[in-house]
N, C-alpha and C positions, 0 to 999 in steps of 0.2 A: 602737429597739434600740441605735444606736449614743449616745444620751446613757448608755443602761442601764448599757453597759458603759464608759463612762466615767468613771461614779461610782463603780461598782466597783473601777476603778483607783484613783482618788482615796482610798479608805477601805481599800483590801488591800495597795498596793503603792508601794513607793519607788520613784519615778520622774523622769525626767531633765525634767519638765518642773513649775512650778510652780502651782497655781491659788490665787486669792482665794477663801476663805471666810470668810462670816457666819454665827455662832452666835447666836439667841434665844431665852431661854427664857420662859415666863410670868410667872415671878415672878423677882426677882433674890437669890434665898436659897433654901434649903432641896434640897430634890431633886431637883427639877427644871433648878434652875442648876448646879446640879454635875453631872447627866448630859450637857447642854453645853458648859458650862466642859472637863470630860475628854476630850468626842469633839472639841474644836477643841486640846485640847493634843497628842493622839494625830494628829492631822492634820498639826500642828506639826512635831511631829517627824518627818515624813516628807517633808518640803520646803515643804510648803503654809503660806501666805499665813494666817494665822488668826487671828479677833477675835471678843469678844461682844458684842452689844450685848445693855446693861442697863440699865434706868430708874432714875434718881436717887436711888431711896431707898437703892440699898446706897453707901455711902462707898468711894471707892478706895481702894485698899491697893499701897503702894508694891514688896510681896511678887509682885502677881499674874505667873503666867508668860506669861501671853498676855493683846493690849491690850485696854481692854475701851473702847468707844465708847458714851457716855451720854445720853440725853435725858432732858429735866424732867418730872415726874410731881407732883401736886399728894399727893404720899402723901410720911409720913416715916418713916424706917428702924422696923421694928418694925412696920409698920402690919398687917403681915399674921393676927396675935394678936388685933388689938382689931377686924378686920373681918372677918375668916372664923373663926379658930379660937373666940373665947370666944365668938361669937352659936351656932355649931354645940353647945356643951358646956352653955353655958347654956339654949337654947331648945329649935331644931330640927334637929338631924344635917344634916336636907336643903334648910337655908336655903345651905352651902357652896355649894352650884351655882349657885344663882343670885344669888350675894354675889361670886365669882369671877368670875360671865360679866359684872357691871357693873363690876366692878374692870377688869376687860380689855378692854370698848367704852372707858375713859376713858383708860388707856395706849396703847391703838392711835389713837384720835386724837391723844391727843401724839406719836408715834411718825411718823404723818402729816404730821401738823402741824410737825415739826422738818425743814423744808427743807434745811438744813444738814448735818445727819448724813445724808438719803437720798440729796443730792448725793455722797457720800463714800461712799456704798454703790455708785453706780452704775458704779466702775469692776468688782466683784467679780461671780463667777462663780460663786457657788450660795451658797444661804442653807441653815441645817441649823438646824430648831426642834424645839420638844418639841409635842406633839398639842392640850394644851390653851391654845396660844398661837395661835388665830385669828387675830392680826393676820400672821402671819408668811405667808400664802396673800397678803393684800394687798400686803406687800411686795415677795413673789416677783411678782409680777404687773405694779407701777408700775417692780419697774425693769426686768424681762422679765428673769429669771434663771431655771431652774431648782430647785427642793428638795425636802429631803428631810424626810421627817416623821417622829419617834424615839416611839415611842408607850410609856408607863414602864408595862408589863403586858401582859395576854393580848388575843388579838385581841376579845376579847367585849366589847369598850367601845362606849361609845354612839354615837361617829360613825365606828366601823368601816362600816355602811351606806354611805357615803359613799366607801369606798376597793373596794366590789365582795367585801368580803369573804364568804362563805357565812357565814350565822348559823340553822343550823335550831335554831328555839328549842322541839323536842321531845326533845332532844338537850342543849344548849345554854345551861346558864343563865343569865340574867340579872345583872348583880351586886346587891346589896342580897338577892335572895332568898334567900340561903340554903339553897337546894337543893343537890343534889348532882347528878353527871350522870344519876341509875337515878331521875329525879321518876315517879311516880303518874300518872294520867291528869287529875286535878284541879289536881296540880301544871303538869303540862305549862298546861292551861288559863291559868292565873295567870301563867305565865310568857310565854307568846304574849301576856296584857292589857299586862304590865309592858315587853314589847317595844315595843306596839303605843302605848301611851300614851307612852312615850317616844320613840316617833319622830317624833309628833304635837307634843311639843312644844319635840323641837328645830327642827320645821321650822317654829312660829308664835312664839316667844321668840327662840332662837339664830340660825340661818339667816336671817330678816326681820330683825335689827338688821342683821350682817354686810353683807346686802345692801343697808341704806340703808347702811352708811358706803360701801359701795364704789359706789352712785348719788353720795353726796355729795364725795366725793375724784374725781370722775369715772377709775374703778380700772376699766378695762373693762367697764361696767355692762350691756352686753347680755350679760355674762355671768351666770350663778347663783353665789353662792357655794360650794353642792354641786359646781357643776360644776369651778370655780376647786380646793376641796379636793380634791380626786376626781382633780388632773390630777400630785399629787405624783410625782416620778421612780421616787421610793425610798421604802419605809414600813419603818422599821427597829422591832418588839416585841422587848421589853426582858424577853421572859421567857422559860420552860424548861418543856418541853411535859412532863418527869418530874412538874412541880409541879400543873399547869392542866389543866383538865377538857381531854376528846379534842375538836378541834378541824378541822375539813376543811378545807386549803384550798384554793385555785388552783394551777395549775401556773405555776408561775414563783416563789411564794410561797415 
């Protein structure tokens, strides 16, 4: 309770004390870096200590308002086009997920691997990522900080399971399906398989790599990954319940 309300401080109120924060997002462009980049400028301005780290493929810009701390990535500027978008446009919609999740084991080991920049991390006081940067749970963990996890949409995403959310999927669509909340009793069917196989295979694809890097970084290994995601502070959704099918949640949420 009292870290709760301590992050609360940090993100609501201008306050006579200062904290370090790290900002990471998955990729270093596009939507996702600028939901970042903003929550560590808007931090900024309220006294706090704030940076982002980004991998190598965006070029510094002598503009940026807030510092941004970088490590090497075997990727160059742009690559994001020739490895998720044109294979998704050209082939298969749903090769993105798994073209992302390999893109993101090969940046979180550099990320790792850059002793350098984590020594520089280790003096700071919470890390603040976007949902689909799994490296950013291993981080919070080797340097024992705190975070907060910013998730860009409705709670109904795939590793909601992971943060305790309620997901009755009679209720509840799935994304990809195209239902609407009033599904059929067939519908409902298909929607529990497309839950049910999705959990399945983020816990033998997703989960099982995460957990060998964090056996292999020795990152607290008698831990689970699920359990490491699952311990975030704060889970901030980025969306507006006018727009998003009716959703239950927890008290506190």
């Amino acid at each position: 309770m009292a870290s709760f309300c301590y992050l609360l401080l940090l993100f609501t109120a201008k306050s006579g004390f200062s904290a370090k924060i790290a900002g990471f997002a998955a990729v270093s462009s596009g939507s996702h870096y600028f939901v970042i980049r903003n929550a560590m400028q808007e931090l900024a301005s309220r006294g706090h200590e704030a940076v982002v780290v980004v991998s190598s493929d965006r070029p510094a810009k002598p503009n940026d308002k807030i510092p941004h701390k970088t490590f090497q990535v075997p990727y160059k500027p742009g690559f994001i086009e020739d490895k998720l978008i044109r294979p998704a446009l050209e082939e298969n919609k749903y090769t993105i997920g798994w073209n992302m999740h390999n893109i993101q084991l090969v940046m979180c080991e550099c990320l790792l691997n850059s002793s350098k920049l984590l020594q520089e991390l280790k003096s700071f006081d919470l890390i603040v990522f976007d949902s689909i940067a799994p490296c950013g749970v291993l981080i919070s963990e080797i340097l024992n900080i705190p975070s907060v996890i910013i998730v860009i949409g409705p709670p109904n995403y795939a590793l909601s399971i992971y943060h305790m959310v309620p997901m009755p999927v009679s209720y509840i669509p799935q994304r990809e399906t195209g239902f609407t909340s009033k599904m059929t009793f067939i519908q409902r069917v298909i929607n529990l398989g497309m839950y049910s196989v999705a959990k399945v295979l983020l816990d033998l694809l997703f989960v099982r790599s995460m957990d060998a890097l964090k056996v292999k970084f020795n990152i607290k290994p008698e831990r689970s990954f699920k359990e490491s995601f699952g311990d975030a502070e704060l889970v901030i959704f980025l969306a507006d319940f006018a727009l998003e099918y009716p959703q239950p949640l927890l008290p506190g949420w």
